[in-house]
C-alpha positions in Angstrom: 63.4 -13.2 -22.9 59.7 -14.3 -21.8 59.3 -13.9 -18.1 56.1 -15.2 -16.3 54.4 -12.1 -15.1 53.9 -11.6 -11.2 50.2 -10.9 -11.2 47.0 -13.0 -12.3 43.2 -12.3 -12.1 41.6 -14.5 -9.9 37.8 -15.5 -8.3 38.0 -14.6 -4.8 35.9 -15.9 -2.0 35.7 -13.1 0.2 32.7 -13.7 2.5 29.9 -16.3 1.8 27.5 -15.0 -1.4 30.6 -13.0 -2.2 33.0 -13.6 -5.4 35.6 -10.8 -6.4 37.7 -10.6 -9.2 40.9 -9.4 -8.3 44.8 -9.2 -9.4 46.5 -11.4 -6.7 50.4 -12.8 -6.9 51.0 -16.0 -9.4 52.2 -18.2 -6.8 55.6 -19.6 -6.6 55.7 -23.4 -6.8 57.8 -25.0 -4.1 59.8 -28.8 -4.0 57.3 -30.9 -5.3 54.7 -28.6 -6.7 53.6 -27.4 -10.2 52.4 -24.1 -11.6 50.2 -24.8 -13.6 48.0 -22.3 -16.7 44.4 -23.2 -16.4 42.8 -23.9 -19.3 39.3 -25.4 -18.3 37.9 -25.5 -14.7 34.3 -27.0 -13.9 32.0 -25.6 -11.4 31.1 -28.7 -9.0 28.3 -28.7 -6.3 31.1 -28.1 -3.4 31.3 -24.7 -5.4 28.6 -23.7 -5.2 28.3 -25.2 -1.5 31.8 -23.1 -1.0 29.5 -20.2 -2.4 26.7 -20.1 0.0 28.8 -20.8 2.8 27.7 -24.2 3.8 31.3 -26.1 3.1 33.0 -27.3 5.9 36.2 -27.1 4.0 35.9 -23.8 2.4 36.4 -20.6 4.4 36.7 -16.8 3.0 39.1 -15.7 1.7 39.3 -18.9 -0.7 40.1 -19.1 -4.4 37.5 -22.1 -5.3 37.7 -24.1 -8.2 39.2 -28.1 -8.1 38.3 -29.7 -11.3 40.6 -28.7 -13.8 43.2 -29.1 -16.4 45.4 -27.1 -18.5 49.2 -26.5 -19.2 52.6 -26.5 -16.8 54.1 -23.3 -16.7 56.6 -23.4 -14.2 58.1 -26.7 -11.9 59.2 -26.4 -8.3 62.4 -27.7 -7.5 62.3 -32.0 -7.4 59.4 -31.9 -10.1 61.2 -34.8 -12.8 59.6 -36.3 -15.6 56.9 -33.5 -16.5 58.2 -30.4 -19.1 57.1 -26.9 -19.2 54.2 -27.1 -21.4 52.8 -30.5 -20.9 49.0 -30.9 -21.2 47.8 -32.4 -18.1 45.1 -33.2 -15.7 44.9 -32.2 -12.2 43.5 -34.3 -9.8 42.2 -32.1 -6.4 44.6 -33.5 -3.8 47.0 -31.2 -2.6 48.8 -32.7 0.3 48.2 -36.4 2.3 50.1 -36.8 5.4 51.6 -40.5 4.5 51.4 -41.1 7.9 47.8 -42.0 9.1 45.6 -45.3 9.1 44.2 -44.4 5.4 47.3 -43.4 4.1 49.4 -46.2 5.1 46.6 -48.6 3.6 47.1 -46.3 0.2 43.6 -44.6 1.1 44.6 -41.0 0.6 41.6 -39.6 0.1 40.7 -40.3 3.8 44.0 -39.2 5.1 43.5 -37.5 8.7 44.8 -34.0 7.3 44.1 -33.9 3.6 43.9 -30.6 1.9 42.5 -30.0 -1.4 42.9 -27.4 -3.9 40.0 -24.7 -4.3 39.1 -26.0 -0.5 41.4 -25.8 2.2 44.2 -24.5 -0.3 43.5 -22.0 -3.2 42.4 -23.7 -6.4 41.1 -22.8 -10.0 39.2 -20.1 -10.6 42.3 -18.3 -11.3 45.0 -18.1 -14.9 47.1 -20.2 -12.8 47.4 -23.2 -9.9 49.6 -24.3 -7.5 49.3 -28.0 -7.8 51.0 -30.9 -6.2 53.3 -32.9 -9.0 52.3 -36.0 -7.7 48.6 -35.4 -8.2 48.9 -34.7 -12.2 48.2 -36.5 -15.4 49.5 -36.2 -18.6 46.3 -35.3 -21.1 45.9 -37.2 -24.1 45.2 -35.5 -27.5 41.8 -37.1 -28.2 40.8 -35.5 -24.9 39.8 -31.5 -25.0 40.8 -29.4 -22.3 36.8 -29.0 -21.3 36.5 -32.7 -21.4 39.6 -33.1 -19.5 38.2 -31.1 -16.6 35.3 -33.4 -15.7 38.0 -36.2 -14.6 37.2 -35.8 -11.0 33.6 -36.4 -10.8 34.3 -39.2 -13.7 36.7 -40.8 -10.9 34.1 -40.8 -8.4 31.8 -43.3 -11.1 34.4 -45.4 -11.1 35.4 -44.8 -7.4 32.0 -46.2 -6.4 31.9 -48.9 -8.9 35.1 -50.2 -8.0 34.3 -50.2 -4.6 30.8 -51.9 -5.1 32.2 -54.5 -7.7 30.1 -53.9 -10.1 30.6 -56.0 -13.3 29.2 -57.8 -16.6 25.5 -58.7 -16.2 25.2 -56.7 -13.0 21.9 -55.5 -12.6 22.3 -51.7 -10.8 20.0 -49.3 -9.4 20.9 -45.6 -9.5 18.9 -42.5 -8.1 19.9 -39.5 -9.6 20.3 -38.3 -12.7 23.0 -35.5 -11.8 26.5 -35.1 -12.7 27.4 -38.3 -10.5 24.9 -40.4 -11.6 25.1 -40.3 -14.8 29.4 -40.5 -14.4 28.2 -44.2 -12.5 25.9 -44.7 -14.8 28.7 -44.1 -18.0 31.2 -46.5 -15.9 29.0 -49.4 -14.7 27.8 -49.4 -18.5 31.3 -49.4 -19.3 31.8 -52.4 -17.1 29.1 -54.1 -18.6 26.3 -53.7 -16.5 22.4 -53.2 -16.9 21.7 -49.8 -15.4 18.0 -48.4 -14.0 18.1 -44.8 -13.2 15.5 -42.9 -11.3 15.1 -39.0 -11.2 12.3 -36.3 -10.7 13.4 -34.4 -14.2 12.5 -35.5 -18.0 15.4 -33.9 -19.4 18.0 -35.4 -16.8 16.1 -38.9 -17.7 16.6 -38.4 -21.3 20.3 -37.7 -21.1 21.0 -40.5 -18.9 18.8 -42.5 -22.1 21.0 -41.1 -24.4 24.4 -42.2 -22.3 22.9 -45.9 -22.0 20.5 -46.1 -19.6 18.6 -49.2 -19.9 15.6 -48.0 -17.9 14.3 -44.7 -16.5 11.8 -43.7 -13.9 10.5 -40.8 -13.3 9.8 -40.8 -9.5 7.6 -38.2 -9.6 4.9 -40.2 -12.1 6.0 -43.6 -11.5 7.0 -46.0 -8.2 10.5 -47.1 -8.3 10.0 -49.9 -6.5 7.9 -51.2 -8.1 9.8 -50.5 -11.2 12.7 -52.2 -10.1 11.0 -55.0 -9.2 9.8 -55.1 -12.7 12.6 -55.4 -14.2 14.1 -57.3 -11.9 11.2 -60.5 -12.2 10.7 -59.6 -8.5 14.4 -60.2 -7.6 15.1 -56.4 -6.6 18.5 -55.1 -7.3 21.8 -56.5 -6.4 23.5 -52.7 -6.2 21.8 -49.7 -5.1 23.7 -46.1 -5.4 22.3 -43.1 -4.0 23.3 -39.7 -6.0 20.9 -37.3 -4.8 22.4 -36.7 -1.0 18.3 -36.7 0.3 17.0 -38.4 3.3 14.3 -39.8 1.6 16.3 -41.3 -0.9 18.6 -42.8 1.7 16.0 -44.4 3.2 14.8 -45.9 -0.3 17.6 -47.9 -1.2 16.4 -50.8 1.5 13.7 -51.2 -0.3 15.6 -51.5 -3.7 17.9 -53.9 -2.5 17.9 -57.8 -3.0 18.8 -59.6 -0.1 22.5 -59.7 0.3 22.5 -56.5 -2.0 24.9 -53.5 -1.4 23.9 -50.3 -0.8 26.3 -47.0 -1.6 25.2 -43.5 -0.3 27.0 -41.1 -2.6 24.9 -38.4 -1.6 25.8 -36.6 1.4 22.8 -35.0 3.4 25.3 -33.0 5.5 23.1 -34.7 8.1 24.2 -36.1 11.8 22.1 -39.1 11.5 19.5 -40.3 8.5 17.0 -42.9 9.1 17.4 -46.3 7.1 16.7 -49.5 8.3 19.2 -51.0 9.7 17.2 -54.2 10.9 16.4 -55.3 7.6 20.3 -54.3 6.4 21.6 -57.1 9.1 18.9 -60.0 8.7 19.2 -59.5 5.1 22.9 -59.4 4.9 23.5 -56.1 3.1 26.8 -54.9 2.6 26.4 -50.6 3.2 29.3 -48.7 1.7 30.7 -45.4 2.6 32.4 -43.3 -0.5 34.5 -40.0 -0.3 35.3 -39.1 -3.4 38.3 -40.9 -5.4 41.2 -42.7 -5.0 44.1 -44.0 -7.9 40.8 -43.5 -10.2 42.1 -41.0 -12.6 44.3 -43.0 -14.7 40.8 -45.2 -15.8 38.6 -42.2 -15.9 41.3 -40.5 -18.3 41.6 -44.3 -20.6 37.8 -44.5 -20.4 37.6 -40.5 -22.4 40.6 -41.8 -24.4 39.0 -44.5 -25.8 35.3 -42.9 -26.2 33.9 -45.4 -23.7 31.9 -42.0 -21.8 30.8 -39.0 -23.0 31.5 -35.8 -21.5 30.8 -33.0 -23.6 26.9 -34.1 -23.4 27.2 -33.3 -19.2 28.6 -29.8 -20.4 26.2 -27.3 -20.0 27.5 -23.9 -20.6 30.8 -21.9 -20.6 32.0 -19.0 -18.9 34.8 -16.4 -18.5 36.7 -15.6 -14.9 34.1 -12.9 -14.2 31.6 -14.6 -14.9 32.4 -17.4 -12.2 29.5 -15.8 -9.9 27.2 -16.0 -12.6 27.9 -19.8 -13.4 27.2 -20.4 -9.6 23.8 -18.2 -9.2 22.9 -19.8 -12.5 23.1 -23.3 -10.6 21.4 -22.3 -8.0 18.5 -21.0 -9.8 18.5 -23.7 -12.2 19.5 -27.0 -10.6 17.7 -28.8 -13.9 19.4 -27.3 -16.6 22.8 -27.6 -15.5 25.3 -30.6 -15.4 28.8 -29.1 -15.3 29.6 -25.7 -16.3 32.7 -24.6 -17.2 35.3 -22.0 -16.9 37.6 -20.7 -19.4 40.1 -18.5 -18.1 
């Protein structure tokens, strides 16, 4: 009779700058939880973060890896509805209290003692997770494994569009043509908006041109400002949404911004305090958002890929084996231009 084996190879987290592939215990789901066999994992910017020993969440010894999918191999006690090899989806969440102010407004993702898989609790770089039932989605067929992986950073496009209210006819500003812009950019097309996208990169421009884009600027050769206002007959934009997570681009989207605009800082500087201008935000009635994240996103972000509505194989930039994690991540690092996602294959 087939019996799971005890041991798996895994991407360890050892000290910062330090990955090592080792053998460690398949770990044993308890009430509520799922074992899951990973099948695709993507290398986010938290990885790499995680990596260099700049995440606030992430402490050696850490298995990293959150954005994954892949096959259930084994259900903890209280785990109903979901059968031993089900394709699924896991979204990061590992545990919210239930308790606290977010919570009990159904926020979860800003619960007071969230812990997340590949951060606080061991995640993906690994054959198998321990996953929390309740944070898994069945994966349809028209949706590869690979594909299936990039969920979480699709839920944060529509995370931030929901929360913005983007919609048909919108006109939308978005700077940064990285994984999260061009997820925000796929989804406020997708919700029938008119999108301008500003980077510093050709090649990032021309993808986001070939996911819909209506108009790119390249910052470096061309004003965005005045390119928005361009566009916009003067108006400026209604929604601004920063992807970049740089001062200066923080400080930009006041300047973007119609009056009575909304402004969304995706980007996170990592920064006590970033200068924007305030004044101008009250006597022009701005609405400024906060994001973190995702929140009851994933079942869109999954019917979006269902019915072809984004692309996510163009955002995949390369594959990799288990030990070649460390080289997915140093190739990031060195090569912030060429890469969208990665992904992992164990």
């Amino acid at each position: 009779m087939w019996k799971l084996k005890d041991k798996m190879r895994a991407v360890v987290l050892t000290a910062p700058e330090s990955l090592e592939l080792k053998e460690v215990p398949v770990p044993e789901p308890q009430f509520g939880q799922a074992l899951v066999k990973v099948k695709s994992t993507a290398v986010c910017r938290s990885d790499v973060s995680g990596y260099l020993g700049h995440h606030p969440m992430i402490d050696p010894p850490r298995i990293m890896g959150h954005e994954c999918s892949g096959v259930l191999e084994k259900l903890g006690p209280g785990v109903e509805h979901w059968s031993i090899g089900d394709e699924v989806i896991v979204e990061t969440f590992f545990y919210s209290c239930g308790r606290c102010p977010g919570c009990r407004s159904g926020r979860y993702n800003v619960c007071n003692d969230v812990k997340v898989i590949g951060h606080n609790v061991d995640g993906s770089f690994a054959e198998y997770a321990l996953v929390n039932a309740s944070f898994i989605y069945g994966k349809p067929e028209e949706v590869s494994f690979d594909e299936a992986a990039l969920t979480e950073p699709l839920s944060v496009g529509v995370h931030a569009v929901r929360r913005c209210g983007i919609g048909v006819g919108d006109f939308v500003v978005i700077l940064g043509a990285g994984a999260i812009g061009l997820m925000v950019l796929q989804v406020a097309k997708a919700s029938g908006a008119e999108v301008l996208i500003a980077d510093l990169v050709d090649s990032k421009l021309e993808l986001a041109r070939k996911l819909g884009a209506d108009h790119i600027v390249n910052a470096s050769r061309q004003d965005t400002v005045e390119a928005v206002s361009e566009a916009t007959d003067g108006e400026m934009a209604p929604y601004v949404l920063e992807a970049v997570g740089r001062p200066e681009t923080i400080r930009q989207m006041v300047d973007l911004a119609c009056s009575g605009g909304t402004l969304m800082p995706i980007g996170f500087t990592g920064n006590d305090l970033d200068e924007i201008n305030l004044s101008r935000i009250t006597l022009s009635e701005m609405d400024l958002l906060g994001i973190l994240g995702f929140c009851r996103d994933f079942p869109t972000s999954i019917n979006l890929m269902k019915r072809n509505l984004v692309d996510m194989k163009s955002l995949i930039s390369g594959h990799y084996s288990l030990d070649e994690v460390e080289d997915a991540i140093k190739f990031s690092i060195e090569n912030p231009d060429q890469v969208v996602r990665s992904i992992v294959n164990p």
